[in-house]
C-alpha positions as CSV (number, residue, x, y, z in Angstrom):
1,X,85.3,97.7,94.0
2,X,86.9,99.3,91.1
3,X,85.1,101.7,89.2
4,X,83.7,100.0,85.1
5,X,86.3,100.8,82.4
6,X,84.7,100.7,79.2
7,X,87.3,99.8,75.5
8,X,85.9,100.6,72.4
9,X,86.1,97.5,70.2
10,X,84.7,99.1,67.0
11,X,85.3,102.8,66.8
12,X,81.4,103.1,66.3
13,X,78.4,104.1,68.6
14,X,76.7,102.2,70.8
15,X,73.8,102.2,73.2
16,X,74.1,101.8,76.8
17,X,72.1,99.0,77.6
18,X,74.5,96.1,79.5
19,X,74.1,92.4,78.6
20,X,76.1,89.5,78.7
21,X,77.6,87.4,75.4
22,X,76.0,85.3,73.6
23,X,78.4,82.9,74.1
24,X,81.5,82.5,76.6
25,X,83.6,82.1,73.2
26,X,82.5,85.6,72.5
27,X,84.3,87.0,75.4
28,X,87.4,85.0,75.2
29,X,87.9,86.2,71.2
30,X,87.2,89.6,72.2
31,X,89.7,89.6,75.4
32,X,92.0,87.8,73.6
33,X,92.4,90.2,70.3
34,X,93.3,92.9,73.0
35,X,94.5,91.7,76.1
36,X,97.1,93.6,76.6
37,X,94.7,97.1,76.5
38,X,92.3,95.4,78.2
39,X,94.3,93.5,81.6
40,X,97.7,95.0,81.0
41,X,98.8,91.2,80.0
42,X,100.6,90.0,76.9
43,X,99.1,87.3,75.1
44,X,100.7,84.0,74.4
45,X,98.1,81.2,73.7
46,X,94.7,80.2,73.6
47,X,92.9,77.0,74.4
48,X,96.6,75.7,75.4
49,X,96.7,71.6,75.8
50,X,97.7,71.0,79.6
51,X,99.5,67.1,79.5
52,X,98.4,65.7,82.8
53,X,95.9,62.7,83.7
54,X,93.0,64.5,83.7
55,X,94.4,66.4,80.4
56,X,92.3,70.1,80.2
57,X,92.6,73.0,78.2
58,X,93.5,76.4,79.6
59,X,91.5,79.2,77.9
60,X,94.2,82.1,77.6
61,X,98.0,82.5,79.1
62,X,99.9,85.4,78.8
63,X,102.5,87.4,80.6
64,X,101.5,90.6,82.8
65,X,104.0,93.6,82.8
66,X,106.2,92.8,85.2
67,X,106.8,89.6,84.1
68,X,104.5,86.9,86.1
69,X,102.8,84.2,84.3
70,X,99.4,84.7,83.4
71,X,96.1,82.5,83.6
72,X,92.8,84.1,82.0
73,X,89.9,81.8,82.1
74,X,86.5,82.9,81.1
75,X,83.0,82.3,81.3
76,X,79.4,83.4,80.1
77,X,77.8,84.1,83.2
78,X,77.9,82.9,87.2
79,X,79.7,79.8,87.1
80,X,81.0,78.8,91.0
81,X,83.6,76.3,89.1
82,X,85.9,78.9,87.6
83,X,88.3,79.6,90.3
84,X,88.8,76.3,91.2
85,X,89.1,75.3,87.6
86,X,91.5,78.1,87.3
87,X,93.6,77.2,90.3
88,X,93.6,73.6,89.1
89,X,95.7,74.8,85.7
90,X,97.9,77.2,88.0
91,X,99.1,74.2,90.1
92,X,99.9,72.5,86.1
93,X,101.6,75.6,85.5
94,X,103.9,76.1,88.2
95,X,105.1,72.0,87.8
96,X,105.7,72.7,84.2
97,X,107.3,76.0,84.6
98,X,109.5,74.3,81.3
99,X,106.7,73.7,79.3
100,X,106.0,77.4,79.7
101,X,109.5,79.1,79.5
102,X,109.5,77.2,76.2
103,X,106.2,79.2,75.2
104,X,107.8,82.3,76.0
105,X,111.1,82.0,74.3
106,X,109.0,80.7,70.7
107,X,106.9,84.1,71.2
108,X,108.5,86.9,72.8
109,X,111.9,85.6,72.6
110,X,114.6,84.4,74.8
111,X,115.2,87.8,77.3
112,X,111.4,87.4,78.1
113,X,111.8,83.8,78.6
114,X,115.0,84.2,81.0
115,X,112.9,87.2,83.3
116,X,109.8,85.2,84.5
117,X,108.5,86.1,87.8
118,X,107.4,82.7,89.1
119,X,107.0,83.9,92.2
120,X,103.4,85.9,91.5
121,X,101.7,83.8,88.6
122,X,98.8,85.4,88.2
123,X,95.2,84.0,87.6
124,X,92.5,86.2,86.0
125,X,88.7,85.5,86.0
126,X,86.4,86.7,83.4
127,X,82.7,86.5,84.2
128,X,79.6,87.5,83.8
129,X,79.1,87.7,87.5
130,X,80.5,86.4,90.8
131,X,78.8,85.5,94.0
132,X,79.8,86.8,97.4
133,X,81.3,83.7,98.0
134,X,83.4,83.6,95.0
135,X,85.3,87.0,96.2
136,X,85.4,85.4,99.8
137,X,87.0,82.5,98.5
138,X,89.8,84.5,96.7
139,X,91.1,85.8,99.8
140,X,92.0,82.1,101.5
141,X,94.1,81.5,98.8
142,X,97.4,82.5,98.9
143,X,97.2,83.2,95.2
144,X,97.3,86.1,93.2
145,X,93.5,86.1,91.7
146,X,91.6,88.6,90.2
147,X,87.9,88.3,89.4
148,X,86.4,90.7,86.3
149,X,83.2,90.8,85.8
150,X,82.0,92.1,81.9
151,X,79.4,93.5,80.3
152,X,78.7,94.4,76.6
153,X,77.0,97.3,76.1
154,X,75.6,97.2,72.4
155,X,77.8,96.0,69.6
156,X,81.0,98.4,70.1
157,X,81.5,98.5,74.1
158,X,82.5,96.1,76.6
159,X,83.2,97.1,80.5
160,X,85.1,95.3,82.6
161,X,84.9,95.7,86.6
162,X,87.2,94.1,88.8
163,X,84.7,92.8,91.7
164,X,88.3,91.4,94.1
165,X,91.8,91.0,93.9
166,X,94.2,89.4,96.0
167,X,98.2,89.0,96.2
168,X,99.6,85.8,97.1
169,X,103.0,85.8,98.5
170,X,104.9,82.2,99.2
171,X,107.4,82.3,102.3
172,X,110.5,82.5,99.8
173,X,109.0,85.4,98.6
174,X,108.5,87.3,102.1
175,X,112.0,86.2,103.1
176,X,113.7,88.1,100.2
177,X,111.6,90.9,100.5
178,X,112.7,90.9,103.8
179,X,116.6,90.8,103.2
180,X,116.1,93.6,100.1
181,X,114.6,95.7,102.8
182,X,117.5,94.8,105.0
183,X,120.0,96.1,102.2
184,X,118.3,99.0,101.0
185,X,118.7,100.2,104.8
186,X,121.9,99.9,105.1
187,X,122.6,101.2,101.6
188,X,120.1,104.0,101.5
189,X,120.1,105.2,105.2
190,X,117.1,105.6,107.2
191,X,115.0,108.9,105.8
192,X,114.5,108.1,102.2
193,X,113.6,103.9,103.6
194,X,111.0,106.1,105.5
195,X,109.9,107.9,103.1
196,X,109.8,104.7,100.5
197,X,107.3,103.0,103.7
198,X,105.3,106.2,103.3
199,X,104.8,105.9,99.6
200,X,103.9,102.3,99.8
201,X,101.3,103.0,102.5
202,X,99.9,105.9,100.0
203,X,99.9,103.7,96.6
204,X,98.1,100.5,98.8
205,X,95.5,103.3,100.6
206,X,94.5,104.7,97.2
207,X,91.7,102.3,97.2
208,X,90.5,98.6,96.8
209,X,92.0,96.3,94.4
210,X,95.4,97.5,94.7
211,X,98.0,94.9,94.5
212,X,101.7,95.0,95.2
213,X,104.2,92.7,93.6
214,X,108.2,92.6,94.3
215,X,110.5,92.4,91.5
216,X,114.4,92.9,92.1
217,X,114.6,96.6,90.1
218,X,111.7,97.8,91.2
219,X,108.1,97.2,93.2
220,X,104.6,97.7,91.3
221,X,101.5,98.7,92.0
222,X,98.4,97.0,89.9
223,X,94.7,97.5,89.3
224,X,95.1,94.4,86.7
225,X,97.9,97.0,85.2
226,X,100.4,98.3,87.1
227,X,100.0,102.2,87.8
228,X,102.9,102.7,90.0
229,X,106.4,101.5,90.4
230,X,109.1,102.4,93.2
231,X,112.7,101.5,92.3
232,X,114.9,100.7,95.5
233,X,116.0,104.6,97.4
234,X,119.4,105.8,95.4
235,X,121.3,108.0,97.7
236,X,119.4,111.4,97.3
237,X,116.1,110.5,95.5
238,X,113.5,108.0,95.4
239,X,112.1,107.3,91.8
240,X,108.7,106.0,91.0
241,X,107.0,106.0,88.0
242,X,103.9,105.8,86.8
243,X,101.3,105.4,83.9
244,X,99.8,109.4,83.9
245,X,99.9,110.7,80.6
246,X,103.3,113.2,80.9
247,X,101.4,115.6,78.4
248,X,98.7,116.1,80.6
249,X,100.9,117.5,83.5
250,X,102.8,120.2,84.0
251,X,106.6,118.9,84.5
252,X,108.7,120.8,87.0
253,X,112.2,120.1,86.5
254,X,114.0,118.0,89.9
255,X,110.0,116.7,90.3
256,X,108.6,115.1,87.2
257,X,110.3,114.1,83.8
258,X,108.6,113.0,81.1
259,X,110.5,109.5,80.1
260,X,108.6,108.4,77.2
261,X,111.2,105.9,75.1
262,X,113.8,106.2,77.7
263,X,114.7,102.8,79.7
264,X,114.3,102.5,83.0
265,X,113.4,100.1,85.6
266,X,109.3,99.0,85.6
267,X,106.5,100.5,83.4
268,X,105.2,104.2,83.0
269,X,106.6,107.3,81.3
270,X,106.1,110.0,83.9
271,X,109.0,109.9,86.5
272,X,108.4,111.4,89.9
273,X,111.7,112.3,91.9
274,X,111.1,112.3,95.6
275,X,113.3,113.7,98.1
276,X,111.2,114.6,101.0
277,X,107.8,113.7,102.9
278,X,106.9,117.7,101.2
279,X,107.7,116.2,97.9
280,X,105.1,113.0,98.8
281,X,102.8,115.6,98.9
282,X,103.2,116.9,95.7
283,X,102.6,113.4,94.7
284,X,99.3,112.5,95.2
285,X,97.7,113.8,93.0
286,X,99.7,112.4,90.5
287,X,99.4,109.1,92.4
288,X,95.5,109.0,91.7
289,X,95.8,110.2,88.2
290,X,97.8,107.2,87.5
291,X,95.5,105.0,89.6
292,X,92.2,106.3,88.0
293,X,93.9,105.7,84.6
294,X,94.5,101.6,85.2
């Protein structure tokens, strides 16, 4: 389970004692007004008018870092309905991918709306609580689902928990992972592909709720924000950036640059350059700053 992250929603002081909204509105306003400090996810809609047969109304879409479409449906407390509910408007989502590339080209323009990743939409559950059940369930879908449990602690402080999350991958997906693997072989040669398979196992080992999702420039890491991301092996050097704060570390030239405002494949300005399974090493701590700060 990963560890409570608490945002500040008021700049004030509050006490510590944890209780749920007074109503499920409450939650969705508040995660709304800052989703993208809160789940890494920019907002797009609210209460968005699905046209099917059974009609429905999906609380929050958005678009997460890398791209994917986003899903964010909320409620008060326990409710044993919201996955399914929430899966119910994914299955809308990916028939209408029009309805929602139209979305994204009225509010974050037409680049945004040409880089989708429909291949890992995303849905997001915000709860009061879940049920053992509920993060069983996650894992027999082959969905990408995450399940957050809140908590408001007095007027200025909400906490959010992520309780599971889960990857789905569709066969398409797996077989072009499998040929950019195939390429990056034959490009790259077979010690930095090595040492690529050894930084993946690291970023996935650094504890639960660690999700992986392929894009073509690069591969990221997520704890509902991405902390990591590996661009293909260049000839000498393996680049992977992540979401540390570069002031915080001390840079060592031909190890870490500091790339804040400088554009470059996936998300985080602290640039690692690997070389070796010594430089790996070096790495790791780095690799769980960045993870402890998503």
């Amino acid at each position: 389970m990963v560890g409570l992250k608490l945002f500040n929603t008021a700049g004030g002081v509050s006490e510590v004692v944890p209780r749920l909204a007074e109503v499920e509105a409450d939650v969705q306003d508040l995660v709304e007004a800052h989703m993208e400090t809160m789940l890494g996810v920019r907002f797009l809609a609210s209460e968005y008018v699905i046209d099917c047969v059974d009609g429905g109304r999906i609380d929050s879409l958005g678009l997460d870092e890398n791209g994917a479409p986003v899903i964010v449906e909320y409620k008060r407390g326990t409710d044993a309905g919201v996955i399914n509910q929430g899966l119910y408007y994914m299955a809308w989502l990916t028939n209408h991918k029009d309805a929602f590339r139209n979305l994204v080209r009225d509010r974050l323009g037409v680049t945004a709306a040409s880089q989708i990743l429909w291949s890992a939409p995303r849905l997001i559950c915000v709860a009061g609580d879940f049920t053992r059940y509920d993060a069983h369930a996650v894992r027999e879908h082959r969905r990408s689902i995450d399940l957050v449990r809140y908590r408001y602690f007095g007027s200025d402080l909400i906490g959010l928990e992520t309780v599971a999350s889960v990857t789905g991958h569709s066969v398409t997906t797996r077989r072009l992972r499998r040929r950019a693997a195939g390429k990056s072989v034959a490009r790259s040669g077979g010690a930095l592909v090595e040492l690529a398979e050894a930084v993946d196992e690291v970023l996935l080992g650094l504890g639960d709720g660690v999700t992986r999702v392929q894009r073509k420039q690069y591969r990221a890491y997520q704890r509902l924000w991405n902390f990591a991301c590996v661009c293909p092996p260049q000839q000498t050097k393996l680049l992977v950036y992540l979401k540390a704060d570069p002031k915080t570390v001390d840079l060592v030239s031909g190890f870490t640059r500091d790339v804040t405002g400088l554009g470059h494949h996936g998300t985080g300005d602290l640039e690692l350059q690997l070389r070796t399974e010594r430089d790996l090493e070096r790495a790791q701590d780095l690799f769980r700053l960045s993870y402890a700060a998503a």
